[in-house]
C-alpha positions, 0 to 999 in steps of 0.5 A, a space after each residue: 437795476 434790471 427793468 422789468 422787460 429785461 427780466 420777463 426776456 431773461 426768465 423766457 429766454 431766447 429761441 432753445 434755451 432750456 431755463 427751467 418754466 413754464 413756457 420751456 421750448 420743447 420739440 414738438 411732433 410733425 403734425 400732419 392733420 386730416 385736410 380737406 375744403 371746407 365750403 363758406 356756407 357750412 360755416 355757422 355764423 349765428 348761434 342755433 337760437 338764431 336759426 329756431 333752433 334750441 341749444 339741444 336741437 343742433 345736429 349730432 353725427 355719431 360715429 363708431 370707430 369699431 366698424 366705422 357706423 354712422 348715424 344722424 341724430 340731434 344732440 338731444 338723442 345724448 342720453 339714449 345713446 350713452 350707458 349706466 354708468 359712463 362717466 362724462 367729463 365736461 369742463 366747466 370754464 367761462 368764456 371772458 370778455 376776452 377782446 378790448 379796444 386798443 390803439 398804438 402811440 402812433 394812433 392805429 387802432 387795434 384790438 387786444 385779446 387776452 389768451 392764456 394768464 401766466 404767473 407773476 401777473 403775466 398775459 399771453 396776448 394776440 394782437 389783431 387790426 380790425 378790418 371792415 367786419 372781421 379783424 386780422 393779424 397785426 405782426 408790427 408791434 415792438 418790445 416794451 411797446 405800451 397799448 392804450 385800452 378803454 376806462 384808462 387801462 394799457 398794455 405793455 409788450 415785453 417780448 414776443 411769444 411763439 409756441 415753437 420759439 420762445 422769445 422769438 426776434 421781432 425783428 425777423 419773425 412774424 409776431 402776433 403773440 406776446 407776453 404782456 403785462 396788463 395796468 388795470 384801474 379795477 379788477 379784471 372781471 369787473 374791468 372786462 365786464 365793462 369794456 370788454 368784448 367776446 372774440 369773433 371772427 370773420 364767419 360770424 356775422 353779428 356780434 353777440 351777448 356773452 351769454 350765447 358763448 357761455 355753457 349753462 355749467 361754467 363756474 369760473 371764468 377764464 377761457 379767451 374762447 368758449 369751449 364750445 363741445 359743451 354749448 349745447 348742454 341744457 339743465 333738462 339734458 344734464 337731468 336726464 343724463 343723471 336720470 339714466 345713470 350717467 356720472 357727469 364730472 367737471 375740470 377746469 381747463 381755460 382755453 386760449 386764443 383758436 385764430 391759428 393763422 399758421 396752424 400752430 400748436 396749441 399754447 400754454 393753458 391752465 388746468 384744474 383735475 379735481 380728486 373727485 374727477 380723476 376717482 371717478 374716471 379711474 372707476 369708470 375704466 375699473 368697472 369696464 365703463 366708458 369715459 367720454 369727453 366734452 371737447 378737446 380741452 378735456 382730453 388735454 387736461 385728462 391726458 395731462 394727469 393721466 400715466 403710462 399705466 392709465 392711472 388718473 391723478 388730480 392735478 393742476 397747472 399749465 399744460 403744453 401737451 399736444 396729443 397725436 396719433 404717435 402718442 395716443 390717449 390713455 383717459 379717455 373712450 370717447 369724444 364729443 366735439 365740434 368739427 374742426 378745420 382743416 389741418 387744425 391741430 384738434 384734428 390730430 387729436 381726434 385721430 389719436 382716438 379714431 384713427 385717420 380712416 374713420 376720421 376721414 369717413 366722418 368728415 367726408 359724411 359731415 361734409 356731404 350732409 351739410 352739417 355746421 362747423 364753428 363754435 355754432 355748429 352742430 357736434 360730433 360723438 366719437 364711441 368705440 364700438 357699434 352698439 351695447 347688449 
């Protein structure tokens, strides 16, 4: 009888072959994002409240793609710079506890992290080697290899994942993504609760509480890692947002694991468009409004359902889209984010909405400013034009 590891390599296949699922390969764009030095010290290592600050009082760069205006102001300036009207897209995905001690059969300790839930009871996971106070890439595991975790739990590798290369050889490739199987002794939230840790990487200095990486709307969780754009959202803010007249929508998209060591597109991720969401963004761009996306993961999720006439459809699933320049955006208006690495695949995407000149004139500026990068730093609000009537 066919063993399970068989199966699992059979249905995902080998490099090129076309089986229908969700993890096909397909050719992807030749991405060539913004690149540029990002100084050590314009790394956030703590969360806001570390440095005195409010979530809501990080600094926020606003720039108008129209003429390429810039102003400073600090997140809790949103409301007045958004109109009646505007519908604002957040997704409300919460961050797990998505990192797990674990240790191979020959006893080298690893850490396990959870990325992305595939059908069939399937795990995108990242291997990674602690190492002093930050973790690294770890390429020498094998096929059907079993990791021990903690409360007697373990994970089985069945074959390696890469999001260019389906099945990719272990043998030859550097692999630190698999597809894994997971044996648990309880359920998952209940299991990670207890054992579980949130990802970190080297810039942040000390380990945090779950709830620093938790957005204050989150409903359901699954996302490896926060999505970030929405971390500074207060109750106060989303009242104000509502006071002005600005419709705040929700979706779900759960994000994967972000350490792209080689700059690799993005993997695989569920998501969920309600009705009630893709209503709201199609009236909005009927009564000339503008839609605004909290993060990149919205932009993909909206773009995902959205047509080539622009028409948004409910929807869900897994989406590999990778939205660039050559592809363009047809959902969305404007976008708040974080700012991103250097020649980070989020930055094709917001090129595909700015342009590469204005995203060249907004780093340069955020860069010469001091402001924060990572997932504690301070936010950037791409709008169309310079100002309203």
């Amino acid at each position: 009888m066919e063993n399970r590891r068989s199966r699992i390599a059979r249905r995902f296949g080998k490099r090129g072959d076309p089986r229908s699922s969700i993890l096909d390969p397909r050719p992807l764009p030749h991405l060539a994002p913004l690149d540029f030095r990002l100084p050590p010290e314009l790394e956030a290592g703590e969360p806001p409240e570390a440095r005195g600050l409010a979530r809501d009082e990080v600094r926020l760069l606003v720039s108008h793609r129209a003429d390429h205006h810039i102003e400073h102001r600090i997140f809790r300036d949103l409301p007045e710079l958004l109109d009646p009207g505007d519908v604002v897209v957040v997704n409300t995905s919460g961050t797990m506890n998505a990192a797990l001690h674990a240790t191979r059969a020959d006893g080298t300790p690893l850490e396990v992290h959870l990325s992305t839930r595939l059908p069939a009871d399937l795990w995108i996971v990242e291997l990674r080697r602690p190492d002093r106070t930050t973790t690294q890439a770890f390429y020498h595991a094998r096929p059907g290899e079993t990791l021990l975790l903690p409360g007697g739990a373990s994970a089985t590798l069945h074959v390696p994942y890469r999001p260019d290369q389906r099945g990719a050889d272990s043998e030859k490739e550097r692999v630190r993504l698999w597809i894994a199987t997971l044996h648990l002794p309880e359920a998952l939230p209940v299991y990670l609760r207890q054992h579980g840790f949130p990802i970190r990487y080297g810039y942040v200095r000390a380990s945090w509480p779950i709830s620093f990486y938790q957005t204050v709307y989150a409903t359901e969780m699954g996302s490896a890692e926060m999505p970030s754009a929405g971390r500074a959202f207060t109750p106060d803010l989303l009242k104000r947002l509502a006071a002005r007249g600005v419709q705040v929508v929700p979706l779900i998209l759960h994000t994967g694991v972000a350490s792209l060591e080689e700059h690799e597109p993005p993997y695989e991720e569920f998501y969920r468009v309600p009705l009630e969401t893709a209503r709201a963004v199609n009236a909005a761009h009927t009564a000339g409004r503008r839609v605004v996306a909290v993060g990149t993961t919205v932009v993909r999720a909206l773009e995902t359902v959205t047509d080539a006439e622009g028409c948004t459809h409910p929807g869900e699933g897994w989406t590999r889209l990778v939205v660039t320049p050559e592809g363009g955006l047809r959902a969305v208006d404007a976008l708040l984010t974080g700012l991103h690495e250097p020649r980070a695949t989020h930055l094709a995407l917001l090129e595909a909405l700015a342009g590469r000149e204005h995203l060249h004139r907004t780093y340069t500026e955020a860069l010469q400013q001091g402001y924060l990068w990572h997932e504690f730093g301070d936010l950037h609000l791409i709008l169309p034009g310079a100002g309203r009537d």
